[in-house]
C-alpha positions in Angstrom: 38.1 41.0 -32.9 34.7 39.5 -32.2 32.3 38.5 -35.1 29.9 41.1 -33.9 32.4 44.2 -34.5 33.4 42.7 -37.5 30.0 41.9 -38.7 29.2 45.9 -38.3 31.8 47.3 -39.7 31.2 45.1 -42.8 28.0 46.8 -42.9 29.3 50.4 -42.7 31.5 49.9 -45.1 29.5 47.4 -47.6 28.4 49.5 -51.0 30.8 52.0 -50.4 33.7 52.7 -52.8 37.2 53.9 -51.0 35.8 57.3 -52.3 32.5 57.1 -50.6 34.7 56.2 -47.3 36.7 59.2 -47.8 34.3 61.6 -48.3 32.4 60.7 -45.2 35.9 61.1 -43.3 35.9 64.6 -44.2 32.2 65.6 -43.6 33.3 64.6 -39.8 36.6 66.9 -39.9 34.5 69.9 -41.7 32.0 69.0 -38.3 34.9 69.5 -36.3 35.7 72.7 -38.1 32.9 74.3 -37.7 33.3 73.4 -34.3 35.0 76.6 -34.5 32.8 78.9 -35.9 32.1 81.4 -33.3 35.7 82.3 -33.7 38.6 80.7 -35.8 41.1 83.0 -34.3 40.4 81.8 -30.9 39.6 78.2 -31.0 39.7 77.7 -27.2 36.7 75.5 -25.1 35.3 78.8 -24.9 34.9 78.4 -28.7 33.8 75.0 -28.8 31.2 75.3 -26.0 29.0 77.6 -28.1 28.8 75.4 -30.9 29.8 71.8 -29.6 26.2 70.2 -29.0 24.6 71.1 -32.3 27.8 69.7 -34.3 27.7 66.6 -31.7 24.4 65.9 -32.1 24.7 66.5 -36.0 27.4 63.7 -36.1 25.6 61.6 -33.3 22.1 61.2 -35.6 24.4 60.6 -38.4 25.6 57.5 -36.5 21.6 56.7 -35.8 20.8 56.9 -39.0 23.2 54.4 -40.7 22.0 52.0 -37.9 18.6 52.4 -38.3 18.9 52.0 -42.3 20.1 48.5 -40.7 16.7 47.5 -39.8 15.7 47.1 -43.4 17.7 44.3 -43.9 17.0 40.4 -43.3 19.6 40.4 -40.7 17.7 42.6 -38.9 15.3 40.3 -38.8 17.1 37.8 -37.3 18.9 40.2 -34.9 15.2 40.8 -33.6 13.4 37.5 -33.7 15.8 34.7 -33.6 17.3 35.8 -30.4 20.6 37.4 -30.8 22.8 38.3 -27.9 21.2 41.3 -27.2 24.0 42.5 -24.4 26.4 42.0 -27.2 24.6 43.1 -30.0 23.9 46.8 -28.1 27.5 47.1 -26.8 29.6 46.2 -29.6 27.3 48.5 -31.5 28.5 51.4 -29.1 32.1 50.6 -29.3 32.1 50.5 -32.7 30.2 54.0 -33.4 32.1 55.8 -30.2 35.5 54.6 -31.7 34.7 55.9 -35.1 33.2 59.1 -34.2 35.9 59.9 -31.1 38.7 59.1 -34.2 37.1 61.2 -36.9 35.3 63.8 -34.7 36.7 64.5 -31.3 40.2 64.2 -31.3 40.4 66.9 -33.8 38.8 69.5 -32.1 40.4 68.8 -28.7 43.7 68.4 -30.6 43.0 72.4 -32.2 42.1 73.1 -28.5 44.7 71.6 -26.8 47.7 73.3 -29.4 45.9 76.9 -29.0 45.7 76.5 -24.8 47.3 73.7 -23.6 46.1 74.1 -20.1 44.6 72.2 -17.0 41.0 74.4 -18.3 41.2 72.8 -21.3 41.7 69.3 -20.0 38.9 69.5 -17.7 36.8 71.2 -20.6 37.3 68.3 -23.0 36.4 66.5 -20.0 32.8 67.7 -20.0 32.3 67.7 -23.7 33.3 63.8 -24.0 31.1 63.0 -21.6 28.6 65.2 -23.4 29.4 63.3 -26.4 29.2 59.8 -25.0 25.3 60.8 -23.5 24.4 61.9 -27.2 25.5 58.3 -29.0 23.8 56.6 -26.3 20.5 58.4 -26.4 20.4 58.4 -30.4 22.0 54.6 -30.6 19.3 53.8 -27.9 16.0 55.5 -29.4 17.6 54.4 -32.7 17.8 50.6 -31.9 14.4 50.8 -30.1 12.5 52.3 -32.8 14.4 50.2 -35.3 13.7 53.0 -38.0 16.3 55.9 -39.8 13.9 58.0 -39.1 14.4 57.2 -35.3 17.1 59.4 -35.1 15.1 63.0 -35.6 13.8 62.3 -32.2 17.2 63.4 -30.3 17.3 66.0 -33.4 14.0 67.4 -31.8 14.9 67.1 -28.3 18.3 68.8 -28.8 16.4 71.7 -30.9 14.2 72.2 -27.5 17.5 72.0 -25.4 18.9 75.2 -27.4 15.8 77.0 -27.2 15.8 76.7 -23.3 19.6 76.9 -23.0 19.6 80.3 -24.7 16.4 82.1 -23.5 16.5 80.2 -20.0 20.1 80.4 -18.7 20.4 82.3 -15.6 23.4 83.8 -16.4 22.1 85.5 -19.3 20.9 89.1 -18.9 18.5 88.6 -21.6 16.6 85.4 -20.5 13.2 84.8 -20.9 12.2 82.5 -18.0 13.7 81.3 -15.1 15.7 77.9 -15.1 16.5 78.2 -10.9 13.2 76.6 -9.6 10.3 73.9 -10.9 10.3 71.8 -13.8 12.0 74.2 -16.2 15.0 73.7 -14.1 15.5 70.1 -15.5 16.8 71.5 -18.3 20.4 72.6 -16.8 20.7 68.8 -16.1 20.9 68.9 -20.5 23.9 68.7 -22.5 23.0 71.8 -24.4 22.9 73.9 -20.9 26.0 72.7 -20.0 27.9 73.3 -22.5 26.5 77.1 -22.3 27.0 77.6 -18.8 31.0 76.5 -20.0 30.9 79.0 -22.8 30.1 81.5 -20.0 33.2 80.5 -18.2 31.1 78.6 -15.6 33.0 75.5 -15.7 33.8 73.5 -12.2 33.5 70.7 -10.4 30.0 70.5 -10.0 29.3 70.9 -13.4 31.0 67.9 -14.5 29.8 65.7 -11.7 26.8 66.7 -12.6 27.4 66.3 -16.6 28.5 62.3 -15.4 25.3 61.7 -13.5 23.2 62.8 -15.8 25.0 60.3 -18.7 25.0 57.9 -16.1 21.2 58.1 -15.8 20.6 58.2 -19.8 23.0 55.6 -20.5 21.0 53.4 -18.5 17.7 54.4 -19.7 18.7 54.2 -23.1 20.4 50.8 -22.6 17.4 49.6 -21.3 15.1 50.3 -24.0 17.4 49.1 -26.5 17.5 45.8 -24.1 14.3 45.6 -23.9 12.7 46.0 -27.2 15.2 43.3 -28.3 14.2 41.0 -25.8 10.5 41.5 -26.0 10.6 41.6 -30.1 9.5 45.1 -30.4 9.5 45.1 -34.1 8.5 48.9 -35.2 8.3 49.3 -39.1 11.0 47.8 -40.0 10.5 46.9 -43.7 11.6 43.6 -45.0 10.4 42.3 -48.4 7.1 43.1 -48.7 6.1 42.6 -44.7 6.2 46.0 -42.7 
């Protein structure tokens, strides 16, 4: 296992009791619970869909804030200015918080999915939402580790907020909408997570959908790895308390 993996994982779990440990386990599985909200007696992707980006993104910003609570330390100091691997330092970061969260969030709910309606649906549904998944650490990880503050991770909490709003009153398929998501620059929010995952709650999920769900994480990712990369490499150091320096 390399010393970076190990080295954050140590950190997780440092000034925890087995308690502490345990109880965070559960907050995941009540997240993945609630999951099913809309409807505990049906917990198909239908279910999920209506719910699934808030609870992601609940779970995701928990994730960026125990890594930006990192940036208060003296390691983080070094991490910034005395040159660590930064490829290493941002990917082994993502494993570790993508593992963690797919173990203690994710395979739950697809596992209640998959026992309720074991079909090819389903598969390509829990397709969708991992990908979903995978675009929220990234974004929150990224802004996280470029703003190097806890308080980094309320700015995915704010964007997904503005997602819902225009998911819900925009949506074309919705009777009720408020505005019109089919032409200019509104319509860059059904590239969003949050839009997605409604258009599948409206049984609108195909093909399409998920390519397009993969190119949009495909083009975040990269953004997001980029900043990370970048404010590592050029020692962008934003208020990251140590001692008595700010």
């Amino acid at each position: 296992m390399s010393n970076y993996i190990k080295a954050e994982l140590y950190r997780i779990t440092r000034g925890r009791s087995i308690l502490g440990n345990i109880i965070i386990c559960l907050g995941a599985l009540v997240l993945a619970a609630a999951t099913f909200m809309q409807d505990l007696f049906h917990p198909n992707y239908l279910t999920v869909a209506s719910t699934f980006p808030m609870m992601a993104a609940i779970i995701s910003i928990a994730a960026g804030a125990a890594i930006g609570k990192h940036y208060a330390d003296r390691t983080a100091q070094y991490e910034i200015m005395d040159g660590a691997n930064s490829h290493k330092l941002i990917w082994y970061r993502l494993i570790v918080y993508i593992s963690l969260l797919t173990v203690a969030y994710f395979i739950p709910v697809c596992a209640v999915m998959l026992i309720y309606e074991p079909t090819e649906k389903t598969l390509a549904a829990i397709g969708l939402f991992y990908i979903v998944f995978l675009r929220m650490l990234f974004s929150v990880i990224g802004i996280t580790m470029t703003i190097k503050t806890p308080a980094g991770a309320m700015v995915p909490y704010a964007r997904m907020m503005i997602e819902n709003i225009f998911a819900v009153l925009g949506l074309a398929t919705n009777e009720d909408k408020v505005f019109d998501m089919t032409g200019g620059i509104i319509s860059v929010f059904k590239w969003f997570p949050s839009t997605e995952c409604t258009l599948v709650a409206n049984g609108m999920l195909d093909s399409d959908l998920i390519i397009k769900a993969l190119i949009g994480f495909v083009i975040e990712a990269a953004l997001m790895y980029w900043l990370a990369y970048t404010s590592y490499k050029k020692k962008w150091y934003v208020r990251t308390t140590i001692g008595s320096h700010v």
